[in-house]
C-alpha positions, 0 to 999 in steps of 0.5 A: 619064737619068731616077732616082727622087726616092730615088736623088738624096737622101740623107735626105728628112724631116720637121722636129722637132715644136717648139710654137712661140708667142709666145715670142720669142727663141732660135734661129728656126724653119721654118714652112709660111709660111717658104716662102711665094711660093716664097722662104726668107722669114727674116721669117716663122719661128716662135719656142719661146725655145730657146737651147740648140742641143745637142738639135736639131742634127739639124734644123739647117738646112744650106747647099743643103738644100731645103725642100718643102711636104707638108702643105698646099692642093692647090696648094702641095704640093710647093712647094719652097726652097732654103735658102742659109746666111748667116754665124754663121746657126743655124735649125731646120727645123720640121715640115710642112716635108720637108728633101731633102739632096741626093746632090751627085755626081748632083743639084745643088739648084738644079736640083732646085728648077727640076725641082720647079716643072716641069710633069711633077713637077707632075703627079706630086705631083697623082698621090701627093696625099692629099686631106681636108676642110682640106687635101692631103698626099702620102707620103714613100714615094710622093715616094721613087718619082717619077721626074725627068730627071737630066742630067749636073751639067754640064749642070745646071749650064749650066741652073742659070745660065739660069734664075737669070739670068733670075729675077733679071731677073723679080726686078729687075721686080718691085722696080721695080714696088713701087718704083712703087707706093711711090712714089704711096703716098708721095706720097699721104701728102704730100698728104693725111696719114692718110686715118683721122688725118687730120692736116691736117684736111679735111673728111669726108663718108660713102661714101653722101654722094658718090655719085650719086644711082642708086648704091644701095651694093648688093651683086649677084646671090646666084645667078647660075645656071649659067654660059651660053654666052650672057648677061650678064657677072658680075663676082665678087671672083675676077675682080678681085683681083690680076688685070686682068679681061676681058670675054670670061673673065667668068661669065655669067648669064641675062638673066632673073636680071640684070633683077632686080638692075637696081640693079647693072647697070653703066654703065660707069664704076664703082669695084667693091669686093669685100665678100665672102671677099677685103675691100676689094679695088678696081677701076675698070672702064671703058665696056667693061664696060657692061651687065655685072652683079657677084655677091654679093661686089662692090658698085659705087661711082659717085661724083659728081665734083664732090665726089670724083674716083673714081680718087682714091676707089679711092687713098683706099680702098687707102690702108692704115690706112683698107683696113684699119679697112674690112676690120676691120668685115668679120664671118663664121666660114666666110665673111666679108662686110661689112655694106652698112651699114657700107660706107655709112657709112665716113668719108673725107676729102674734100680739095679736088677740084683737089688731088685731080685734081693726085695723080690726075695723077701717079698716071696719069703713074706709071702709064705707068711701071708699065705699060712695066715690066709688059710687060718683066716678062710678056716676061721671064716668057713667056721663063722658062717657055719654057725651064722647058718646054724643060727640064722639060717 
């Protein structure tokens, strides 16, 4: 049976309008990154040392209320949490947040939360969305009048239990694979301490002393054109971060254009950084990706391995303490890059190649790990959004 937003929630508003700062101390406050990647982030709420409750009791948080982004990038609104209370627990729901408390007779919140990731309230949201120049919002008279699908609570329910056993299955796959990745982070340290303090004292040389002589640390093509049904495969930042790239997704360019940045062209074992937008991003390509070329925002790293491993190379790069003193160099107001100059001349330590090769080893073995639990967690995935389809459309 289908009902309007309206008719399963009894009050939909917005949070009070705190000035939260520095402050620190008092009761904690919602804020839009509280419900970042789609989980009630206790982390991440703001601070106006308010110690007396009295005048904000209105906003206090309750058990099952669900918290729904309004204000925010196209792609998130309509993002929603569901916040569940902790013992003796006091927080005050902040604005740009909207709390929905729902009519519990007909909807039950969890399944509410489901619905709104579903793809039909998706595009629902697309249709009332408002957008500006920094940011998209959606009205709560226009939210009121969606429609959902609203079962009985039996049966809700029964969804609700499906759902959630197999979340906390993409949950347990997730920790296993931050657990993995803890551990060579670990071991890295073990080996070779702080690669900025360097503690154990190697020897350091400048990125532009360890790469091979035809490795220029250049940036790629300013304009790569149109993309072309046929040409040669570019590389940009959005195609490496937080993303296994494939030759067959990449933008393409003209032959033309790619023959005047010669001095990036790929040979097909590179370790590509991103210097542009996202900073300090790395990937190490393989012989596939030969001929290819990489746009303004990446440079390719080709090191000689007598002196630096280049899988060991991409491991130090991300090492945090140096990812961010790279990152630190990085200037811009609307767009941040860095300087090739200061890329050249970042300091690394360069341990001894065997030490460096035994880490790479393990790294490799971990790896193998990584990538069996990886397959379990899209299975898993694949699994969930055929059921989020299934019951949501």
């Amino acid at each position: 049976m289908e009902k309007t937003i309206n008719e399963c929630f009894f009050q939909i508003q917005n949070g009070a309008n705190i000035k939260q700062g520095d402050v620190e101390g008092g009761f904690p406050i919602t804020r839009i990154e509280t419900t970042a990647n789609d989980k009630f982030n206790r982390d991440r709420m703001g601070y106006a040392g308010i110690t007396d409750i009295s005048k904000y009791e209105a906003y206090v948080l309750e058990d099952g209320d669900l918290l729904m982004s309004h204000i925010n990038s196209v792609q998130y609104l309509g993002r929603t949490v569901l916040y569940i209370k902790q013992p003796d627990e006091i927080i005050i729901h902040g604005m740009n947040l909207l709390r929905l408390k729902a009519r519990r007779n007909i909807i039950n919140p969890a399944y509410a939360r489901y619905c709104f990731y579903g793809h039909t309230f998706r595009c629902q949201i697309g249709n009332i969305t408002k957008k500006s120049v920094n940011q998209a919002s959606f009205a709560v008279k226009d939210l009121k009048q969606i429609k959902i699908e609203v079962p009985s609570l039996d049966v809700q329910n029964k969804v609700v239990v499906i759902l959630d056993r197999v979340q906390k299955l993409i949950d347990m796959r997730n920790n296993e694979l931050a657990s993995l990745d803890d551990l060579i982070k670990a071991r890295f340290v073990e080996m070779f301490g702080d690669a900025v303090d360097n503690p154990m004292g190697w020897e350091k040389r400048q990125l532009q002393e360890i790469v091979t002589d035809d490795c220029t640390i250049s940036y790629g093509i300013v304009q790569t054109g149109d993309d072309q049904e046929e040409g040669v495969p570019v590389f940009r930042p959005v195609d490496i971060v937080n993303r296994v790239p494939k030759l067959d997704e990449l933008k393409k360019t003209t032959e033309e254009i790619s023959n005047k940045y010669k001095r990036t062209v790929l040979k097909g074992r590179e370790m590509l950084i991103t210097v542009r937008a996202n900073i300090a991003d790395t990937y190490i390509i393989g012989e596939e990706f030969k001929g290819c070329n990489v746009g303004r925002g990446i440079v390719p790293i080709r090191t000689k391995e007598d002196i630096m491993v280049l899988e060991f190379l991409k491991y130090l790069m991300d090492s945090k303490h140096l990812n961010d003193k790279i990152k630190s160099k990085a200037k811009g107001i609307t767009l941040i890059q860095l300087n090739m100059e200061d890329l050249r001349e970042v300091e690394l330590i360069v341990p001894p190649l065997e030490q460096q090769k035994v880490f790479v080893e393990f790294a490799n073995q971990v790896n193998k790990s990584k990538f069996a639990v990886q397959k379990t967690l899209e299975q898993t995935q694949t699994l969930f959004d055929s059921l989020m389809q299934k019951y949501f459309g």
